[in-house]
N, C-alpha and C positions, 0 to 999 in steps of 0.2 A: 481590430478583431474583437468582438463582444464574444467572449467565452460563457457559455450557462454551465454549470453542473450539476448535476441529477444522479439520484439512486439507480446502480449497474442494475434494473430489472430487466434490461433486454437484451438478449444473449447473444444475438446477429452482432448486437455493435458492441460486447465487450468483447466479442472473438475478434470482429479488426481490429480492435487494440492489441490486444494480448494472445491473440489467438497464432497457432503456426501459419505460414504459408500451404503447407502440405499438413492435406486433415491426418495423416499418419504417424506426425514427426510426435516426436517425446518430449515438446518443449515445457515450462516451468507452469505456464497458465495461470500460475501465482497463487498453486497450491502447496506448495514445499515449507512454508509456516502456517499453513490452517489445515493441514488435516497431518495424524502420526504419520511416519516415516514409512513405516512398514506397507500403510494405502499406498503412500506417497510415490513407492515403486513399483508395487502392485499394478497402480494406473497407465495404461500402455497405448500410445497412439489416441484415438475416438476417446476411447474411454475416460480421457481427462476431460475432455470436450464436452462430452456430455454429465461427466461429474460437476462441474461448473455451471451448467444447464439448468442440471436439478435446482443449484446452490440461485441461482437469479430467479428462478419461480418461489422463491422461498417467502416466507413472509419478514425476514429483514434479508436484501438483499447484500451479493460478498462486498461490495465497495461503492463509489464512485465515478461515473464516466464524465467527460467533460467533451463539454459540442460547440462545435464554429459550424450555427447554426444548422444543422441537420446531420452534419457530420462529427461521429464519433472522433477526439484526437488525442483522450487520455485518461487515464483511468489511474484510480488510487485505491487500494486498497485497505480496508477500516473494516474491524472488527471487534467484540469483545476479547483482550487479551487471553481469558480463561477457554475461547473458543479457537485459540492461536497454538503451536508450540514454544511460545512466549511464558505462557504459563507456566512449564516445567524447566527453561532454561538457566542454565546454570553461568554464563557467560554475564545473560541482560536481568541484573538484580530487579527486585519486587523492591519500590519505596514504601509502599507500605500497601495495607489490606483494600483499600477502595475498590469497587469492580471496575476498573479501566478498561479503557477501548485500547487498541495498539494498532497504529497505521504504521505501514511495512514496507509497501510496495508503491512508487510512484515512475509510472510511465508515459509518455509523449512521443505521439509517431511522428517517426521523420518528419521536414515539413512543418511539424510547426514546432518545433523546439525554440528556446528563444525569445518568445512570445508573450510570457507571460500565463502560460497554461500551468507548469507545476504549480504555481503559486493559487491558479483558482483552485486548482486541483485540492491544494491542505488547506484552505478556507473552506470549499465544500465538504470534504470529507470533516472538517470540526463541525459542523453545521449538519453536517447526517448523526455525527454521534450524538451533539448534542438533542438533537431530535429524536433519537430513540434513548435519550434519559441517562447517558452516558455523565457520569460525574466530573470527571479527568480524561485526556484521550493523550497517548504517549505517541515517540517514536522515535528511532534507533536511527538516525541516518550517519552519516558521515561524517567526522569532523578533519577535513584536509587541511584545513591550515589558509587554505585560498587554492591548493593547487588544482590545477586540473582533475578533473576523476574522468575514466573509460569511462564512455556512455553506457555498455553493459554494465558496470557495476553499480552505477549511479542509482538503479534503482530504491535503495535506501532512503535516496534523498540526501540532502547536503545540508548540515547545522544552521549557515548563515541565512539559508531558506525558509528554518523554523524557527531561527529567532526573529527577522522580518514578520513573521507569521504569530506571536505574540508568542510563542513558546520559550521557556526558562530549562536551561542544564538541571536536570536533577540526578544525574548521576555519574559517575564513568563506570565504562564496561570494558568485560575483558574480550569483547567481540572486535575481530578486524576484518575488512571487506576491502580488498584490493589494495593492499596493504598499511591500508588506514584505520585507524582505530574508530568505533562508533561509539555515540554516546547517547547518551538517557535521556531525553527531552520530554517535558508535559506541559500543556494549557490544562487551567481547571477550568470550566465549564460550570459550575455552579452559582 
């Protein structure tokens, strides 16, 4: 399988990634770290759908999707962390003042999990920030140990993923995600 990865500008194929089955359900759309809390609930059924919508016509687009060849099969999300609720957390420390990117969100539809997709996945998504002049690009995923993690929570992403991926520990956090603790990860980019 040749995996491409491209900037999420088109919104058909990051709603079959990330998108509900039913346009009314309330799922996460992988805005519950990039916009306040308060939107965050506010957005109801469509209305995330189409906040997402606006977000891929934008001129930096919310992430990354990833294609076996024409088809949408993954999507990572990458953004400036000052544009995150990264920014203001009290959990996942600031190393220090740099403008960092924070990639958050790494997903894989059924079907092709397995394959080597997350891994284009946080190679493209380094290669998107580093293209929009990103200095550093972080990210919080999981550190298990080796065990299994639920696919639901896996979103994070998995440590031994980001260090294959050139990424170095830079910090521990007091964040836990499915009973596992995450930790600090960065590539510099510079």
């Amino acid at each position: 399988m040749a995996i491409e990865v491209r900037p999420a500008s088109v919104f058909e194929d990051v709603r079959a990634v990330i998108g509900p089955k039913s346009a009314g359900a309330n799922v996460c759309w992988c805005l519950s770290y990039r916009i306040p809390s308060k939107l965050n609930q506010e957005l109801r059924g469509p209305a995330r759908g189409e906040y997402v919508a606006e977000l891929c016509r934008g001129r930096v687009p919310p992430g990354v999707l990833a294609y076996d060849g024409d088809e949408p099969v993954g999507w990572a999300a990458v953004a400036p962390r000052s544009d995150t609720s990264f920014a203001r957390s009290r959990r996942i420390p600031h190393v220090d003042d740099l403008p960092v990117w924070s990639l958050w969100c790494i997903r894989v539809r059924p079907g092709h999990r397995k394959s080597g997709v997350s891994h284009a996945l946080i190679a493209g998504a380094v290669e998107f920030a580093r293209a929009e002049g990103a200095p550093v690009i972080e990210a919080y995923p999981i550190d298990s140990g080796g065990a299994r993690v639920d696919m639901t929570m896996a979103y994070a992403g998995i440590r031994k993923n980001f260090e294959r991926a050139g990424f170095t520990h830079a910090a521990d956090t007091t964040s836990v995600l499915a009973g596992y603790p995450r930790v600090l990860m960065r590539l510099d980019l510079r």
